[in-house]
C-alpha positions as CSV (number, residue, x, y, z in Angstrom):
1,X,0.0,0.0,0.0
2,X,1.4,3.5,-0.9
3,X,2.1,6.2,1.1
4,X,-0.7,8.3,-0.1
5,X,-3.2,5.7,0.2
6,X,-2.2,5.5,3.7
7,X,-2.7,9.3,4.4
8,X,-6.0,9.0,2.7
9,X,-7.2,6.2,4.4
10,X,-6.2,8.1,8.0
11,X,-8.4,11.4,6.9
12,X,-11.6,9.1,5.5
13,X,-11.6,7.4,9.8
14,X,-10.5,11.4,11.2
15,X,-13.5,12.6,9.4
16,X,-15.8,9.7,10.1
17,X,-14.7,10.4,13.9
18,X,-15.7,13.7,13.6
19,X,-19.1,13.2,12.4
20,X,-22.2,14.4,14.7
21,X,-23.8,11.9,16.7
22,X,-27.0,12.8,15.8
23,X,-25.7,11.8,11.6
24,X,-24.1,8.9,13.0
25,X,-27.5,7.5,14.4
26,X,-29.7,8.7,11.6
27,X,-27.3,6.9,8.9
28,X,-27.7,4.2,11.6
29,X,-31.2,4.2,11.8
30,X,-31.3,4.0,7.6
31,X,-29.3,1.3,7.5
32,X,-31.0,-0.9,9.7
33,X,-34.5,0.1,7.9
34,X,-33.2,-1.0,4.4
35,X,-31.8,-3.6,5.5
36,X,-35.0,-4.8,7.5
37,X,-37.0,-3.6,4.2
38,X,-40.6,-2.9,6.7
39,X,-43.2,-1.5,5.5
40,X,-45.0,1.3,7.8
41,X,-47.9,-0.8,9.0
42,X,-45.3,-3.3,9.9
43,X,-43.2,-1.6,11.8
44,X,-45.7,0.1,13.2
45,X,-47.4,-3.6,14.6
46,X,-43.9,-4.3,15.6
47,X,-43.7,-1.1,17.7
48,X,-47.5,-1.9,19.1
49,X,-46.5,-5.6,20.3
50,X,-43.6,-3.7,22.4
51,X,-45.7,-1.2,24.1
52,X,-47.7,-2.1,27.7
53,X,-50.4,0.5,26.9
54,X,-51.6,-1.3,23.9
55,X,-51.1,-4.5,25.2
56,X,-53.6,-3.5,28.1
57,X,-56.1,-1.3,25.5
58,X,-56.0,-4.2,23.1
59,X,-56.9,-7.1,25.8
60,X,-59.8,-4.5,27.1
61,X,-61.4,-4.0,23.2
62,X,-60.4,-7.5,22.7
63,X,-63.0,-8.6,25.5
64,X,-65.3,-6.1,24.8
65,X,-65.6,-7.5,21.3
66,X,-66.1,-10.9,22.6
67,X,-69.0,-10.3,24.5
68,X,-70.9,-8.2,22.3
69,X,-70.6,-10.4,19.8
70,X,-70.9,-13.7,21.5
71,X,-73.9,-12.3,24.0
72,X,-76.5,-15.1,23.2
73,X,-73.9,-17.6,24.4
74,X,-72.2,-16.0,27.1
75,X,-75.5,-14.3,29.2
76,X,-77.5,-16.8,31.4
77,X,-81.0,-15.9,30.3
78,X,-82.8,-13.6,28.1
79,X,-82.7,-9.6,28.3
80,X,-85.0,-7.9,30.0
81,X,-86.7,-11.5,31.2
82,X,-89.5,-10.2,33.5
83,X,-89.8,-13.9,36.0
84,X,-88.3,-12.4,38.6
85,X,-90.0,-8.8,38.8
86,X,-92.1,-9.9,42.1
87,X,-88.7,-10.2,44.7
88,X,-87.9,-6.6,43.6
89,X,-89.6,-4.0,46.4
90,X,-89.5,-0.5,46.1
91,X,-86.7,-0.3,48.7
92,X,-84.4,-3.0,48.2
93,X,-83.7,-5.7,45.2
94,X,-82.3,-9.2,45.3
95,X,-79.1,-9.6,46.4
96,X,-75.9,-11.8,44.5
97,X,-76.7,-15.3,44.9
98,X,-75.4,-18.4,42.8
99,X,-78.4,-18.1,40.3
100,X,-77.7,-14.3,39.7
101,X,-74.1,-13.0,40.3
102,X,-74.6,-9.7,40.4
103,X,-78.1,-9.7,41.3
104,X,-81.6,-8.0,39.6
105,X,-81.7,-4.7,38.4
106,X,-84.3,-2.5,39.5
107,X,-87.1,-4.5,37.0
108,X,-86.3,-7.7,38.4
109,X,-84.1,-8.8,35.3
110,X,-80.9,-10.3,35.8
111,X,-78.4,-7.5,35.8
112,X,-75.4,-9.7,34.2
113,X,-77.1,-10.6,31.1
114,X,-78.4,-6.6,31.0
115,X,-74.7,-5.9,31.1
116,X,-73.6,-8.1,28.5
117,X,-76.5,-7.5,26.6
118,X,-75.8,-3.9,26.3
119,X,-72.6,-4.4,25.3
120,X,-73.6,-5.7,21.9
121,X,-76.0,-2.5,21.7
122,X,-73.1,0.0,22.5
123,X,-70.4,-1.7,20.0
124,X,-73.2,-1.9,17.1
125,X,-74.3,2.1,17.5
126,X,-70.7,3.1,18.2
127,X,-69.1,1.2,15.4
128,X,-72.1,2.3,12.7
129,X,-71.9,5.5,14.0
130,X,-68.2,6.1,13.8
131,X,-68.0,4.6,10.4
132,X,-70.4,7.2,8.9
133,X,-68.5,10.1,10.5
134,X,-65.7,9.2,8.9
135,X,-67.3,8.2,5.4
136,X,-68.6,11.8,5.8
137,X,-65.9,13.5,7.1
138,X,-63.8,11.7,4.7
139,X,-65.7,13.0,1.7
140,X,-65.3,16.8,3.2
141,X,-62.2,16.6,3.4
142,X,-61.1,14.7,0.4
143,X,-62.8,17.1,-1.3
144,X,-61.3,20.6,0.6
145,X,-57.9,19.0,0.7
146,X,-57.7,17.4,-3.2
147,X,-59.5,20.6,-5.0
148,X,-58.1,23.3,-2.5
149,X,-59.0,27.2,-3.3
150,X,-62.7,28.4,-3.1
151,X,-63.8,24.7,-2.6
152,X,-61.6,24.7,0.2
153,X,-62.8,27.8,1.4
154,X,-66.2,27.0,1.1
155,X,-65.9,23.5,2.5
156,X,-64.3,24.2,5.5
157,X,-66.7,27.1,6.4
158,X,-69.3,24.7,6.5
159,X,-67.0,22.2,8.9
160,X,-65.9,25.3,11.2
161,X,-69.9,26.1,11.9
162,X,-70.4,22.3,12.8
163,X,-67.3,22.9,15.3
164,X,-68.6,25.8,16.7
165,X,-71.8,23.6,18.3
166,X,-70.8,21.3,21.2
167,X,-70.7,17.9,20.3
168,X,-72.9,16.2,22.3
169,X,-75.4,19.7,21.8
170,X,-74.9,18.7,18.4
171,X,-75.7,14.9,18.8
172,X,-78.7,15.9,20.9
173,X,-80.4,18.6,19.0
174,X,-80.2,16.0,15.8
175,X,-81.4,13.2,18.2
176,X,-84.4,15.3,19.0
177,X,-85.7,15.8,15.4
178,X,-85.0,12.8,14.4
179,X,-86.9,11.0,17.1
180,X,-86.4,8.3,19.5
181,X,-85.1,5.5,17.7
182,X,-81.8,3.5,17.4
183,X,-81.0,5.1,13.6
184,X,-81.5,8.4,15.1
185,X,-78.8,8.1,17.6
186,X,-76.3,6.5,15.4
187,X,-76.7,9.6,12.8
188,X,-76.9,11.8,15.6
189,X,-73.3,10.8,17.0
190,X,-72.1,10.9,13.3
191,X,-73.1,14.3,12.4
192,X,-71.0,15.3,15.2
193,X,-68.0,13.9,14.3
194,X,-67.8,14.6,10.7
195,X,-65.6,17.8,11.4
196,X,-63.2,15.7,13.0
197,X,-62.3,13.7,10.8
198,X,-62.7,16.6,7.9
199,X,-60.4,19.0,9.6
200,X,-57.9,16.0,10.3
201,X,-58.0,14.3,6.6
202,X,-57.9,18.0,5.1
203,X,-54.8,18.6,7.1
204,X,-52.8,15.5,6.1
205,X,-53.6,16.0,3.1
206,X,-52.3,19.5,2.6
207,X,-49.4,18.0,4.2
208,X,-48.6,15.7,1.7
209,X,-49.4,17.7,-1.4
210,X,-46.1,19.6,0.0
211,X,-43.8,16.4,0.0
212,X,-41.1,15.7,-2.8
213,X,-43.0,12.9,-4.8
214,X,-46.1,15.0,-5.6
215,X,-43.2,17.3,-7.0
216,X,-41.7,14.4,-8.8
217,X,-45.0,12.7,-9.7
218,X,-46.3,16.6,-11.6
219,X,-42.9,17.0,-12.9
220,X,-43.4,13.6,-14.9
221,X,-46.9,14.5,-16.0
222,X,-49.1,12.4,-13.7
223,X,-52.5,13.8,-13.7
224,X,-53.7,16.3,-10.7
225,X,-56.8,13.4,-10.4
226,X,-54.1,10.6,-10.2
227,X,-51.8,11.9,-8.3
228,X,-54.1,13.0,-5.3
229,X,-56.2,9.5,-5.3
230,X,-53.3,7.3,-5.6
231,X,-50.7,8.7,-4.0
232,X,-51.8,11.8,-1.6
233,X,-55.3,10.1,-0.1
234,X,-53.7,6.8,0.7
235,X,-50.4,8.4,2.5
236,X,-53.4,11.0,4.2
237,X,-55.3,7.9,6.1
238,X,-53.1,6.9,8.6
239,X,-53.7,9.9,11.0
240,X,-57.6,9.3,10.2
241,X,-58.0,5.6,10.7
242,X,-56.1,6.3,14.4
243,X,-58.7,9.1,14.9
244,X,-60.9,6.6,14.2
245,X,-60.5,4.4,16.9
246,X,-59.9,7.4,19.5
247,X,-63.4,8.7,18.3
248,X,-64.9,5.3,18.6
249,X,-64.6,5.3,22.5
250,X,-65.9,9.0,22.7
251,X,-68.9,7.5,20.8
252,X,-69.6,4.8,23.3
253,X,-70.0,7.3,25.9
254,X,-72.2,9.4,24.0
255,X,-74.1,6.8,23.4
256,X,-74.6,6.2,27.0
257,X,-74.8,9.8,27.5
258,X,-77.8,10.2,24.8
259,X,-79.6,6.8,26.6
260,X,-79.5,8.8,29.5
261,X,-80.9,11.7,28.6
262,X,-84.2,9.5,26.8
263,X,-82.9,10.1,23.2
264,X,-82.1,6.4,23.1
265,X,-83.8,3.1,21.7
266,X,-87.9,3.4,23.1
267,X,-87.8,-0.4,23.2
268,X,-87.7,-1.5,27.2
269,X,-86.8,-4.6,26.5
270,X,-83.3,-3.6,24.7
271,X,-80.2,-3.9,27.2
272,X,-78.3,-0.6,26.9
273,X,-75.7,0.5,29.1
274,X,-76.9,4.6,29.6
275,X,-80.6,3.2,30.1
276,X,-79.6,1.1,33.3
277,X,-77.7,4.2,34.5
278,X,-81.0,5.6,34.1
279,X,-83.2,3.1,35.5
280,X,-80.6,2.9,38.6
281,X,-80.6,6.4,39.8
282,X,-84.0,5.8,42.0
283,X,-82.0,2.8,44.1
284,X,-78.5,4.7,43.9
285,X,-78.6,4.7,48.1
286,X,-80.1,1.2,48.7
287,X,-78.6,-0.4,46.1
288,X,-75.4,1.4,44.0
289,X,-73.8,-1.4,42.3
290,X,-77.0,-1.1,39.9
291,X,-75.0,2.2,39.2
292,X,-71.5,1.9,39.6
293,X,-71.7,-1.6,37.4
294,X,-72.9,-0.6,34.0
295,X,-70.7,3.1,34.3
296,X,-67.6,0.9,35.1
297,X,-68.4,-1.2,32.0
298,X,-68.4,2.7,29.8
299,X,-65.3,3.7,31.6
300,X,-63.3,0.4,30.9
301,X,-64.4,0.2,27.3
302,X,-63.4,3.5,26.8
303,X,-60.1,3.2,28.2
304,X,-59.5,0.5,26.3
305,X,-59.8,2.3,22.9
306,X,-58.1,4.9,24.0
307,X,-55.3,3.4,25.1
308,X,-54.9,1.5,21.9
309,X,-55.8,4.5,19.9
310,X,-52.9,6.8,21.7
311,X,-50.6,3.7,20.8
312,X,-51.0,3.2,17.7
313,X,-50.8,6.7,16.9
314,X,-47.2,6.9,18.7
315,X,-46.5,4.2,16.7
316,X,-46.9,5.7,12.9
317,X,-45.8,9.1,14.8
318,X,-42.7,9.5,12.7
319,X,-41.3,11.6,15.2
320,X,-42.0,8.7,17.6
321,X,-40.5,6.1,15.8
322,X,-37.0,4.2,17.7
């Protein structure tokens, strides 16, 4: 080896030495991603099975799920079965005993198969309700973010006068003229969050129509129409479908909170967690388990979402990312 191959060889290692740390780990980081060749929904279910937060928030929906939709095999008797409505007194019900776990509720039906039952009716209006939100938000924002200008303007107006009105003052006042009925309460929760996920799929989108391959896709002479529907909407949904599942746990409680406040399904005889909250405030002193039960089951189903909602956005959180 020469001399000046030598030397050379010294300055490359000096100057690699005298790198930042920060390049060091980034060219790092790099490596290690193209030699691992993930996708982002990969390593983003990679990053989920390491975190204890979405370990706990998917067990919690996980069980959820199961009973809703395995309810005619997992309660003991029918909902709302009436056999037992003469040992309930106006001052006291039934208490736990081998034949009912958790006892009667205040109309002498038996309060674990109400629970489990009204599971099933909380996933169903949450999920349905959720779904349309973001079909509708989607569209508004598809439509402000791909077109931009005037339709922007216009659009987002429209969005920004549905933010302005309280959520749940929203979900009610569209509850109320639509009537007392299950279809009523699923639009009614939609309608309120369409501006969600507009504002949020609008956003990301305008985000993306910023980054280098829309550049590179125009400068090639893609089409405006291509170009936004195959390359800007798709990269735009990850923040959305997250927002998603963080919006499906508000829903649960606003469907309880809507139950509550009579806007919910007129049947008696459907199970439904807000309605027993209802039917239990008359016994809350003599007998608050009636109460604390079914508002427990909202609170934990909620958490659950949330927590894997929060995860799973940390996850495709580039910033996040380790």
């Amino acid at each position: 080896m020469s001399e000046r191959t030598k030397i050379g060889g010294e300055a490359a290692d000096e100057l690699t030495d005298h790198r930042p740390p920060a390049l060091v780990e980034a060219m790092g980081r790099t490596a290690r991603a193209e030699e691992t060749g993930t996708s982002l929904w990969v390593g983003a279910l990679r990053r989920l099975v390491r975190n204890p937060s979405a370990i706990v928030g998917a067990i919690i929906v996980a069980a959820f799920l199961v009973v809703a939709l395995f309810a005619p095999l997992l309660a003991p008797y029918a909902p709302s079965d009436p056999r037992w409505a003469s040992q309930v007194t106006p001052s006291s019900v039934p208490p736990f005993s081998a034949e009912h776990p958790l006892g009667l509720d205040s109309f002498g039906s038996d309060l674990l198969t109400q629970l489990i039952y009204g599971a099933r009716q909380s996933l169903v209006i949450g999920v349905v309700s959720t779904t349309l939100g973001l079909l509708g938000g989607a569209l508004l924002g598809g439509i402000a973010g791909a077109f931009g200008g005037w339709v922007d303007t216009a659009v987002m107006r429209v969005v920004d006068i549905l933010l302005s009105i309280p959520a749940l003052l929203l979900a009610v006042s569209v509850a109320a003229v639509l009537g007392r009925n299950p279809y009523a309460l699923m639009i009614a929760i939609a309608v309120a969050q369409v501006p969600i996920f507009a504002r949020l799929l609008r956003g990301s989108m305008l985000s993306q129509r910023r980054q280098d391959y829309v550049l590179a896709s125009t400068s090639i002479g893609l089409r405006q129409r291509t170009i936004v529907m195959n390359h800007v909407l798709p990269n735009s949904l990850g923040p959305v479908i997250v927002q998603a599942t963080l919006v499906l746990a508000t829903a649960i409680i606003e469907v309880a909170a809507l139950s509550y406040l009579g806007l919910g399904d007129p049947n008696p005889t459907v199970a439904e967690w807000g309605r027993m909250l209802v039917r239990a405030q008359t016994r809350l002193e003599s007998a608050p388990h009636l109460t604390l039960l079914p508002g427990a089951c909202i609170a934990i189903t909620a958490l659950g979402f949330t927590l894997l909602g929060e995860a799973l956005r940390e996850a495709l959180d580039p910033k996040s990312r380790r």
